[in-house]
CHARMM internal coordinates of N, CA and C (Angstrom, degrees):
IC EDIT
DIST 1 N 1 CA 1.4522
DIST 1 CA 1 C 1.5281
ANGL 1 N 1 CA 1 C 109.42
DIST 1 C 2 N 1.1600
ANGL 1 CA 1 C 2 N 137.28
DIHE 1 N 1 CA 1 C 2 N 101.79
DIST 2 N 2 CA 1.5517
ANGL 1 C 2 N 2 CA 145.12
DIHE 1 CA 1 C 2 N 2 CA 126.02
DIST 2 CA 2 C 1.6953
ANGL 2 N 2 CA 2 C 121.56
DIHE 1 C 2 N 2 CA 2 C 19.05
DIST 2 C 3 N 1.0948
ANGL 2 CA 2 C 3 N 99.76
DIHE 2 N 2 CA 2 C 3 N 79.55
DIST 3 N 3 CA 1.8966
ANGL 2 C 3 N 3 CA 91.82
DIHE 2 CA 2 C 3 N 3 CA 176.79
DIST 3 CA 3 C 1.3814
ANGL 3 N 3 CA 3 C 108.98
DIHE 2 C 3 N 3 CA 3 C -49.47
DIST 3 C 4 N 1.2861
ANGL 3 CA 3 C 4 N 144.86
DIHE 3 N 3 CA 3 C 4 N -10.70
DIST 4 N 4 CA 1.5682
ANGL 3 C 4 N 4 CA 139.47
DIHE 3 CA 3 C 4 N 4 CA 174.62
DIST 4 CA 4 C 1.4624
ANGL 4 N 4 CA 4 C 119.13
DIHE 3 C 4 N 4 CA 4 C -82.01
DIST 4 C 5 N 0.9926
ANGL 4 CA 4 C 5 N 111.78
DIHE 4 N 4 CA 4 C 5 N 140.67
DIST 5 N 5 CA 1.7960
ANGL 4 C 5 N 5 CA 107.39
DIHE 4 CA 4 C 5 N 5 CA -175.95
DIST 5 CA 5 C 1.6847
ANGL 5 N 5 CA 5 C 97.57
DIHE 4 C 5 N 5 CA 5 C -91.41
DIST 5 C 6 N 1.6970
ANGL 5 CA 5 C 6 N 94.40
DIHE 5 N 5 CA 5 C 6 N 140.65
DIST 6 N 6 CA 1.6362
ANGL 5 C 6 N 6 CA 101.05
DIHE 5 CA 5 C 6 N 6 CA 174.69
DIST 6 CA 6 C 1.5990
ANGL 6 N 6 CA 6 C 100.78
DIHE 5 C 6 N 6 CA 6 C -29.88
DIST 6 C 7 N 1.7751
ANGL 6 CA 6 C 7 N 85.50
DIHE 6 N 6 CA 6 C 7 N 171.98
DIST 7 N 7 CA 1.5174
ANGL 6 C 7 N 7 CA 94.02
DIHE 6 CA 6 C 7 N 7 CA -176.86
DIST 7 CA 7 C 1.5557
ANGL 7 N 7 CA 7 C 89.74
DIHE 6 C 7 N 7 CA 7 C -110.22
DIST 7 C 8 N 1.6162
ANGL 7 CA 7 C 8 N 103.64
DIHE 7 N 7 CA 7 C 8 N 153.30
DIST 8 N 8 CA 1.5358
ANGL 7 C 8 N 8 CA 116.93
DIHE 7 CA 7 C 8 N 8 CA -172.17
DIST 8 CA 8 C 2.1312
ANGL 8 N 8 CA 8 C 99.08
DIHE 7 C 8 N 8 CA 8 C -58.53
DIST 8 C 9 N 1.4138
ANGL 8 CA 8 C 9 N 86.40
DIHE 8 N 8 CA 8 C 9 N 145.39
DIST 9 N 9 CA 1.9666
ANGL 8 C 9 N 9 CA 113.49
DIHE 8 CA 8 C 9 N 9 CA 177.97
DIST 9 CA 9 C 1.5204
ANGL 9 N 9 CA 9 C 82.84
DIHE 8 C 9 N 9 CA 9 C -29.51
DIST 9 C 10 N 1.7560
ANGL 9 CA 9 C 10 N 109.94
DIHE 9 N 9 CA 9 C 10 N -84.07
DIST 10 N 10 CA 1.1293
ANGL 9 C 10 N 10 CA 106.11
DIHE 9 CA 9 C 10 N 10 CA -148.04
DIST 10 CA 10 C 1.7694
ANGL 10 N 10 CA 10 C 141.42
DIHE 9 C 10 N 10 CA 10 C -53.05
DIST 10 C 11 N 1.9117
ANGL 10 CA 10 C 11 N 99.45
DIHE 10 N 10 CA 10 C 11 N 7.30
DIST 11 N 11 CA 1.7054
ANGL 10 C 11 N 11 CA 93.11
DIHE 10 CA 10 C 11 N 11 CA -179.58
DIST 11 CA 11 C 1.2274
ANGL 11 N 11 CA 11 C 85.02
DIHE 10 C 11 N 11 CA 11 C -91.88
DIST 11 C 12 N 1.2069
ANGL 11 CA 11 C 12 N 141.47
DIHE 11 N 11 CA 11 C 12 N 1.63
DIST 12 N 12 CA 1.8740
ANGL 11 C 12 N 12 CA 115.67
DIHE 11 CA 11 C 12 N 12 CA -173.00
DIST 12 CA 12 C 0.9818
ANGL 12 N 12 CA 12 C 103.05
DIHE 11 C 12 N 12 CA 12 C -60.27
DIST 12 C 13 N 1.6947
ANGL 12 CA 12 C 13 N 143.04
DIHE 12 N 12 CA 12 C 13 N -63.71
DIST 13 N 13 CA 1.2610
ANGL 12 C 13 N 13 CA 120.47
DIHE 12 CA 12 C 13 N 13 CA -175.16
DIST 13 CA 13 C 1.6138
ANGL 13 N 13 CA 13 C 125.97
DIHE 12 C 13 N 13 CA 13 C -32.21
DIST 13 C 14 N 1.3836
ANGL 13 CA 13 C 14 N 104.71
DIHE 13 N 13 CA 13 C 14 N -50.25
DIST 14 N 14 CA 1.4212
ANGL 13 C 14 N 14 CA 111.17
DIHE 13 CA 13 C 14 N 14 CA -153.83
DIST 14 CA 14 C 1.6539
ANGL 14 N 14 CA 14 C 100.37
DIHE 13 C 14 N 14 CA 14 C -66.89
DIST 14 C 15 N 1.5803
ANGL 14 CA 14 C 15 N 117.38
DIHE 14 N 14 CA 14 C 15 N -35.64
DIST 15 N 15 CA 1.4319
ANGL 14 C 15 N 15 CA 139.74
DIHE 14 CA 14 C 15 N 15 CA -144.86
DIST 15 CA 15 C 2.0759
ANGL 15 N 15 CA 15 C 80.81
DIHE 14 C 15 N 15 CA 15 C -88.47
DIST 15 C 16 N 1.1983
ANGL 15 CA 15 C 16 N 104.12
DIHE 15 N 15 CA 15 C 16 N -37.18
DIST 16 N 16 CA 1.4679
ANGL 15 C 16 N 16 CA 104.55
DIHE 15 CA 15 C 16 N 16 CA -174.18
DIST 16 CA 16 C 2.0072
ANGL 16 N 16 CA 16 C 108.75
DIHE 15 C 16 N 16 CA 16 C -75.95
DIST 16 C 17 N 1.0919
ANGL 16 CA 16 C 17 N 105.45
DIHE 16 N 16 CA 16 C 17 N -27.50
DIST 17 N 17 CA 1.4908
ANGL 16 C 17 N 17 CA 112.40
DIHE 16 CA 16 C 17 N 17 CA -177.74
DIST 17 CA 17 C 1.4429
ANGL 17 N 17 CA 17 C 97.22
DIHE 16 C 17 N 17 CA 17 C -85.99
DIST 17 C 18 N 1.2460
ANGL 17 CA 17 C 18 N 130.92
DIHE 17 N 17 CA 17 C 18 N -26.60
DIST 18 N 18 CA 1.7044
ANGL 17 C 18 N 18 CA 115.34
DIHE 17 CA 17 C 18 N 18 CA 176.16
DIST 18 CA 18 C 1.2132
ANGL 18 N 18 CA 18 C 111.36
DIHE 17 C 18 N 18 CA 18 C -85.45
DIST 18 C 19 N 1.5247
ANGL 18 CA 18 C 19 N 124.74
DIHE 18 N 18 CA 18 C 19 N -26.41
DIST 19 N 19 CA 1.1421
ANGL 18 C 19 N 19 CA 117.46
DIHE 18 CA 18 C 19 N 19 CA 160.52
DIST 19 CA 19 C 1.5940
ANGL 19 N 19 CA 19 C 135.21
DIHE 18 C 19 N 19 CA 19 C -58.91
DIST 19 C 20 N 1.5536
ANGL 19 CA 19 C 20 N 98.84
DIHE 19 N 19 CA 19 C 20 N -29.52
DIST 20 N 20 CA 1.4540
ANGL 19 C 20 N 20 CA 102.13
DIHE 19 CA 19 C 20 N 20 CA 169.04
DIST 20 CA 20 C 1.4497
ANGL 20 N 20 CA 20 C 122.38
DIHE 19 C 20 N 20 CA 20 C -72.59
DIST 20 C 21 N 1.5562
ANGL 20 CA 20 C 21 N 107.51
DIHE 20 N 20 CA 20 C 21 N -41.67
DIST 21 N 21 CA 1.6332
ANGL 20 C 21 N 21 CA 134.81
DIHE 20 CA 20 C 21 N 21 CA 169.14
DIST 21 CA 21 C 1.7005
ANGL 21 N 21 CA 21 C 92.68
DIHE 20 C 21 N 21 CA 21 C -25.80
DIST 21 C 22 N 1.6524
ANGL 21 CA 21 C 22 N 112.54
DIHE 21 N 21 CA 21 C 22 N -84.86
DIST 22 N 22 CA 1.1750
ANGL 21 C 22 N 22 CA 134.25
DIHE 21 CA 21 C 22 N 22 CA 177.54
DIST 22 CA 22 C 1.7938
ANGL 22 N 22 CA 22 C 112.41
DIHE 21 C 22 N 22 CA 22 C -25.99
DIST 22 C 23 N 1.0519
ANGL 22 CA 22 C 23 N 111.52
DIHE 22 N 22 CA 22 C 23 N -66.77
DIST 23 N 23 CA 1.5426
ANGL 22 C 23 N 23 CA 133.74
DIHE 22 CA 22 C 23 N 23 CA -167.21
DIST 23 CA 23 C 1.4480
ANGL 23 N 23 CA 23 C 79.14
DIHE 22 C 23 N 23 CA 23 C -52.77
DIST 23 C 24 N 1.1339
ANGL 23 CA 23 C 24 N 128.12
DIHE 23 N 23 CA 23 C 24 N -67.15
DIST 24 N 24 CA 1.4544
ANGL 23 C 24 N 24 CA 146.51
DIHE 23 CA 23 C 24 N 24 CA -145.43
DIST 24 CA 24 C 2.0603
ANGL 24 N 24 CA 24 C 101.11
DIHE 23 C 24 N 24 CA 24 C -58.74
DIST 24 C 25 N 1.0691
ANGL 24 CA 24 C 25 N 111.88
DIHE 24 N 24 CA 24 C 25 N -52.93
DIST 25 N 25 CA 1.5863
ANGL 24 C 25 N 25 CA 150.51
DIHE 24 CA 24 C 25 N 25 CA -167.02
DIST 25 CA 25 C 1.5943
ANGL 25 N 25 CA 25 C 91.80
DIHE 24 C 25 N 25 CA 25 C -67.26
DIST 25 C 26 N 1.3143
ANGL 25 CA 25 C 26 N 126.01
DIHE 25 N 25 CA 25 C 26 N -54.17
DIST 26 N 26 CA 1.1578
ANGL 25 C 26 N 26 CA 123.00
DIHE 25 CA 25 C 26 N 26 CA -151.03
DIST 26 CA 26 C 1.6719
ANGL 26 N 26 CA 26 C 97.27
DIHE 25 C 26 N 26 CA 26 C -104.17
DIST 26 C 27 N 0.7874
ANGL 26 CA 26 C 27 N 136.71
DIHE 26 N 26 CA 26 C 27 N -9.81
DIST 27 N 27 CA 1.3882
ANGL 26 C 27 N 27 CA 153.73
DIHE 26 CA 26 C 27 N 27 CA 164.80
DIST 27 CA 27 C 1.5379
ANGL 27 N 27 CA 27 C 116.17
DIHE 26 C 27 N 27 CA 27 C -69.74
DIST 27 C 28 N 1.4154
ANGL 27 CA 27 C 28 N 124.71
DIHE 27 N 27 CA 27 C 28 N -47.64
DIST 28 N 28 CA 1.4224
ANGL 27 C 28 N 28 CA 124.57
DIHE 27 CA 27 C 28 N 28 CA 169.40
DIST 28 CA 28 C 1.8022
ANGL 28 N 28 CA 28 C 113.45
DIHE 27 C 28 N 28 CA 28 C -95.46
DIST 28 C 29 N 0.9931
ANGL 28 CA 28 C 29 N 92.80
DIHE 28 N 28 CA 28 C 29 N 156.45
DIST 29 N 29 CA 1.9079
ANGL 28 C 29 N 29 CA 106.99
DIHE 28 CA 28 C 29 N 29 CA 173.51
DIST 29 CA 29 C 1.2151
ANGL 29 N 29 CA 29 C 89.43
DIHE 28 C 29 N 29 CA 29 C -84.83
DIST 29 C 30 N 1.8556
ANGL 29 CA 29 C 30 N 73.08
DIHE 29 N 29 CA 29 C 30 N 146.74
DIST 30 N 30 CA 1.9851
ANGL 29 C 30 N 30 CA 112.36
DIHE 29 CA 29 C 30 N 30 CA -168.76
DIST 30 CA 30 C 1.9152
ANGL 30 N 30 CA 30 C 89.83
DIHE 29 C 30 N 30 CA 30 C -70.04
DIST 30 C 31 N 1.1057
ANGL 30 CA 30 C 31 N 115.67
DIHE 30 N 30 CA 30 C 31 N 130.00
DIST 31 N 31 CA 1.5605
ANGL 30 C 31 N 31 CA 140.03
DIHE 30 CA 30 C 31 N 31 CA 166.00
DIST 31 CA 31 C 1.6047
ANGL 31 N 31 CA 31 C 109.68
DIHE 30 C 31 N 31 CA 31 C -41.14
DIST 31 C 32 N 1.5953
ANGL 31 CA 31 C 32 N 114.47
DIHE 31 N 31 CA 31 C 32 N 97.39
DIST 32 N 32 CA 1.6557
ANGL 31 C 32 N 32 CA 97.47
DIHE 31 CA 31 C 32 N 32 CA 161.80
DIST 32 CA 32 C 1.5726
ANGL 32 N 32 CA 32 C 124.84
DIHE 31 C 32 N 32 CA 32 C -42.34
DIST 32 C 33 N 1.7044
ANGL 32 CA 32 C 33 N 85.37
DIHE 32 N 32 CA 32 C 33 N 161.51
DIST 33 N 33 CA 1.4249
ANGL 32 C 33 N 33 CA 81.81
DIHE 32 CA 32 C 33 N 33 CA 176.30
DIST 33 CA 33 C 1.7618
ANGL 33 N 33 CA 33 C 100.50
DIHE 32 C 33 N 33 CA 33 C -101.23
DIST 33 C 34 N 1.7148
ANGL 33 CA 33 C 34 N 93.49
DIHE 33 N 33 CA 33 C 34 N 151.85
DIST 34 N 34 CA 1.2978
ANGL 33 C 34 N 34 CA 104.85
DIHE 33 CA 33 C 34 N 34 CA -156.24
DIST 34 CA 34 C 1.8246
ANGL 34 N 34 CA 34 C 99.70
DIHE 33 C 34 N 34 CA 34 C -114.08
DIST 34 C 35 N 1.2258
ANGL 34 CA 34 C 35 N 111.51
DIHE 34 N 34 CA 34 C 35 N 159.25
DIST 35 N 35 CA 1.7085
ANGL 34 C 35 N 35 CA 116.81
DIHE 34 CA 34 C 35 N 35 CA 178.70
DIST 35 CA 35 C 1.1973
ANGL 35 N 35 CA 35 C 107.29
DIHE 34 C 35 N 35 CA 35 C -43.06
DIST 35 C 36 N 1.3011
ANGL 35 CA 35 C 36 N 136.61
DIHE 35 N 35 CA 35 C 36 N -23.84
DIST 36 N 36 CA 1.4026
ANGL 35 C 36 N 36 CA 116.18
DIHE 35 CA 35 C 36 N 36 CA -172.20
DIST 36 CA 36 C 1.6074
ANGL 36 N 36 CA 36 C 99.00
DIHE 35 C 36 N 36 CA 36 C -85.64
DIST 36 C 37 N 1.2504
ANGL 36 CA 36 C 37 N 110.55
DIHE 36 N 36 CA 36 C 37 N -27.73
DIST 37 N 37 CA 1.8959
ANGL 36 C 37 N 37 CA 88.12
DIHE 36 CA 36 C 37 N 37 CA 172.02
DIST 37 CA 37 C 1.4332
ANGL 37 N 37 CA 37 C 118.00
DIHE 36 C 37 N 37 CA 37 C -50.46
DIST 37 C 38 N 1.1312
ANGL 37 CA 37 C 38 N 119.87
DIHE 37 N 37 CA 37 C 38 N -55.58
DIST 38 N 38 CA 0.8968
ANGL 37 C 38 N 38 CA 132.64
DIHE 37 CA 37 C 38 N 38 CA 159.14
DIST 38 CA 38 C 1.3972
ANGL 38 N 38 CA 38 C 160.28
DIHE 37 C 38 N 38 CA 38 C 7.56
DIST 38 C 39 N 2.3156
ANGL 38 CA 38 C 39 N 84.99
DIHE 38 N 38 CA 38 C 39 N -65.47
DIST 39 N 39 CA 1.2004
ANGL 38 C 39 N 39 CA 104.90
DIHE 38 CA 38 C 39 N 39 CA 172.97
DIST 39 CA 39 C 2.0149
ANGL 39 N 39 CA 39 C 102.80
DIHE 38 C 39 N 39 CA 39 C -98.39
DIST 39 C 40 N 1.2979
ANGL 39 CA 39 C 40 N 94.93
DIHE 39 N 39 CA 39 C 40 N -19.68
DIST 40 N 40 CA 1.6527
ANGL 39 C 40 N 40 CA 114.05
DIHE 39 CA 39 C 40 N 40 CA -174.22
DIST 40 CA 40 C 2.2195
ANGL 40 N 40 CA 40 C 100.94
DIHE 39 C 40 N 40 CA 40 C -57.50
DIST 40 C 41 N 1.1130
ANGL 40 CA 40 C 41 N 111.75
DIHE 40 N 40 CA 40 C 41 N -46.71
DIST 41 N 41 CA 1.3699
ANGL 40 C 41 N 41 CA 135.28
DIHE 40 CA 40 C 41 N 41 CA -171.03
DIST 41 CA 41 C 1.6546
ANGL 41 N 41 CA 41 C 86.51
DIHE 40 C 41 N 41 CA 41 C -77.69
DIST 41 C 42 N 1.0397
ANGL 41 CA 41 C 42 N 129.66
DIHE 41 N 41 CA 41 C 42 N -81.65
DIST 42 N 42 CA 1.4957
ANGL 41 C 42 N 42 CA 113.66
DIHE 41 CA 41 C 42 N 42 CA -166.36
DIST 42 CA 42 C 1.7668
ANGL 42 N 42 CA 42 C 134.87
DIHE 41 C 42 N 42 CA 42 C -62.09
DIST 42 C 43 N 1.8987
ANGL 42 CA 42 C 43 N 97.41
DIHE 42 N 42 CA 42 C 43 N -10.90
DIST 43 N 43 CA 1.0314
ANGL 42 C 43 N 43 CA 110.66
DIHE 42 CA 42 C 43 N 43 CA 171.21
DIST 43 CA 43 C 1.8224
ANGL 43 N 43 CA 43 C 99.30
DIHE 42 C 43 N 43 CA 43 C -76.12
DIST 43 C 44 N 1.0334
ANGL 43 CA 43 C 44 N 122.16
DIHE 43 N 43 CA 43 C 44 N -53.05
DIST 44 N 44 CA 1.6912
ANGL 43 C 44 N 44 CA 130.39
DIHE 43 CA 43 C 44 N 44 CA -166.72
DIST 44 CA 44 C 1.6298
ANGL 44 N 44 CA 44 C 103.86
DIHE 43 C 44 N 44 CA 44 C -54.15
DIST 44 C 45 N 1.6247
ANGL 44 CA 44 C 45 N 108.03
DIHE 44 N 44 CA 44 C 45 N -59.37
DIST 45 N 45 CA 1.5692
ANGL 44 C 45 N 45 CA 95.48
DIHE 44 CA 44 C 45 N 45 CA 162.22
DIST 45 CA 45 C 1.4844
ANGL 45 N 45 CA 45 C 123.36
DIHE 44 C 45 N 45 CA 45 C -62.69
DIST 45 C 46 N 1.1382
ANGL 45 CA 45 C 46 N 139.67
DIHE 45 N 45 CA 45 C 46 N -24.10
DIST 46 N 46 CA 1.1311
ANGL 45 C 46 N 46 CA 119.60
DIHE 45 CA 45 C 46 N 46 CA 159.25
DIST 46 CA 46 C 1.4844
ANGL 46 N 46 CA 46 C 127.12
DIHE 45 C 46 N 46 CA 46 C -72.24
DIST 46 C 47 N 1.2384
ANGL 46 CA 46 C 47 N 122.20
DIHE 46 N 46 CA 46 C 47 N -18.54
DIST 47 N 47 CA 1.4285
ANGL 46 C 47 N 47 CA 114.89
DIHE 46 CA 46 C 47 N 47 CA 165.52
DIST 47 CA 47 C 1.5594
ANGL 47 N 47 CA 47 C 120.84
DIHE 46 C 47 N 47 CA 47 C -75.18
DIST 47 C 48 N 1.3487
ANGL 47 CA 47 C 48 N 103.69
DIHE 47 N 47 CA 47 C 48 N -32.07
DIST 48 N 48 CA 1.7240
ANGL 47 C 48 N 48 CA 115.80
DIHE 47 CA 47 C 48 N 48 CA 178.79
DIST 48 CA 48 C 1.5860
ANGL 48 N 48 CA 48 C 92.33
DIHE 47 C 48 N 48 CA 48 C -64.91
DIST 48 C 49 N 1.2218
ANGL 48 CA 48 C 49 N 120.96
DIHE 48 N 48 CA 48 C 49 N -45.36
DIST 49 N 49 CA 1.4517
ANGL 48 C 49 N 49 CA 103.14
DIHE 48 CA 48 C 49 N 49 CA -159.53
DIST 49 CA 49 C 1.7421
ANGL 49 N 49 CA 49 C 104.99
DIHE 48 C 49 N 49 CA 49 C -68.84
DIST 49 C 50 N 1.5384
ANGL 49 CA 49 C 50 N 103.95
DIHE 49 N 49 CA 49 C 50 N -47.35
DIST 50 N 50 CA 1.7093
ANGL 49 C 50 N 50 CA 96.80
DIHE 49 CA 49 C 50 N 50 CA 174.27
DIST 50 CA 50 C 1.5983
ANGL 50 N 50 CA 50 C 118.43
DIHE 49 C 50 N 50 CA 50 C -45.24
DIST 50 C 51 N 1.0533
ANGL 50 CA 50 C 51 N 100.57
DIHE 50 N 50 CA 50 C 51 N -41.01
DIST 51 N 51 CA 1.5919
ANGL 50 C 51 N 51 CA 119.66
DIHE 50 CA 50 C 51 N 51 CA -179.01
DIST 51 CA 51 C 1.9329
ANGL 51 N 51 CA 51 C 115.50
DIHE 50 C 51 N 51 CA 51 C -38.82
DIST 51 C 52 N 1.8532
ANGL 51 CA 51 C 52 N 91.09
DIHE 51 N 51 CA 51 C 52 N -48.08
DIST 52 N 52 CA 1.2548
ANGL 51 C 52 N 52 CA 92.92
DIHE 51 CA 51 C 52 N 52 CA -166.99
DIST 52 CA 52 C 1.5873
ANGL 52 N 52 CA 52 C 106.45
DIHE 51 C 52 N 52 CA 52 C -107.21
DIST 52 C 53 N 1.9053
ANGL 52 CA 52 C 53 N 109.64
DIHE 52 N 52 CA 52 C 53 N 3.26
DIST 53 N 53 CA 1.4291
ANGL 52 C 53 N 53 CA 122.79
DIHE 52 CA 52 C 53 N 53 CA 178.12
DIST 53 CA 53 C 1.3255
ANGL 53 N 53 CA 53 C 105.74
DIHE 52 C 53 N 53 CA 53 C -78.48
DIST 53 C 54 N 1.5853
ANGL 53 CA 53 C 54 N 120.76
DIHE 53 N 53 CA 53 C 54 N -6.56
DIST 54 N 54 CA 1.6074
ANGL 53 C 54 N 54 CA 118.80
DIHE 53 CA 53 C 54 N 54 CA -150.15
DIST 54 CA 54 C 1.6436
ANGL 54 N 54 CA 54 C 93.87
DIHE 53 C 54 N 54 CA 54 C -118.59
DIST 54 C 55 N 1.6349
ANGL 54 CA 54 C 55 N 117.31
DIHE 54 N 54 CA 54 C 55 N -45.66
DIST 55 N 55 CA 1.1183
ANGL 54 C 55 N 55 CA 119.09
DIHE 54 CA 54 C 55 N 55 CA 165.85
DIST 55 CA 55 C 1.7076
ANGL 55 N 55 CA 55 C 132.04
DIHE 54 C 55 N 55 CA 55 C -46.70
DIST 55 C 56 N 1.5558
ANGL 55 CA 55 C 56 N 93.54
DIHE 55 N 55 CA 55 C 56 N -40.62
DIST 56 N 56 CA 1.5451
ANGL 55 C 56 N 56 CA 116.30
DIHE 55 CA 55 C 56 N 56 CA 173.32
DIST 56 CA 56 C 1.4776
ANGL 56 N 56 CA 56 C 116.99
DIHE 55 C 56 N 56 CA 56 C -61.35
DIST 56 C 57 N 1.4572
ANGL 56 CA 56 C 57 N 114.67
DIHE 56 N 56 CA 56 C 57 N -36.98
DIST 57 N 57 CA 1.4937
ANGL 56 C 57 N 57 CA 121.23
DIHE 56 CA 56 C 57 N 57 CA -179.49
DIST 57 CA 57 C 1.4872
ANGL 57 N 57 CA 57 C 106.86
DIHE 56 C 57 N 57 CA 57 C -87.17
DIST 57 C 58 N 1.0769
ANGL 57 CA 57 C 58 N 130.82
DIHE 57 N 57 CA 57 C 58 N -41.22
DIST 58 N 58 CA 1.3123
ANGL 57 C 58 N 58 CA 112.32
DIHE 57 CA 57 C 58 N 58 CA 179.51
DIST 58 CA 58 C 1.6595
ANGL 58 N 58 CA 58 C 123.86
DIHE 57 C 58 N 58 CA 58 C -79.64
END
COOR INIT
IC SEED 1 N 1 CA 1 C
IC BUILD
């Protein structure tokens, strides 16, 4: 017997939808990565770099 007391009615739904979530997740292949990572990552370093090109000059 479990020293924890059941868990209240109302997470079953939720506890039942992560389980499906899960089931669901592990069932399909992990998503390539697609050009917009890509372009998303080279836009960010280029803004960081202005970022820290602008700080540097003044």
């Amino acid at each position: 017997m479990s020293d924890f007391p059941p868990p209240p009615p109302w997470t079953a739904g939720f506890r039942a939808q992560q389980a499906a979530k899960k089931a669901e997740t592990e069932q399909t292949s992990p998503p390539r990565k697609s050009r917009g990572d890509k372009w998303e990552w080279l836009i960010l370093v280029a803004l960081l770099a202005l970022v820290v090109g602008v700080l540097v000059l003044k």
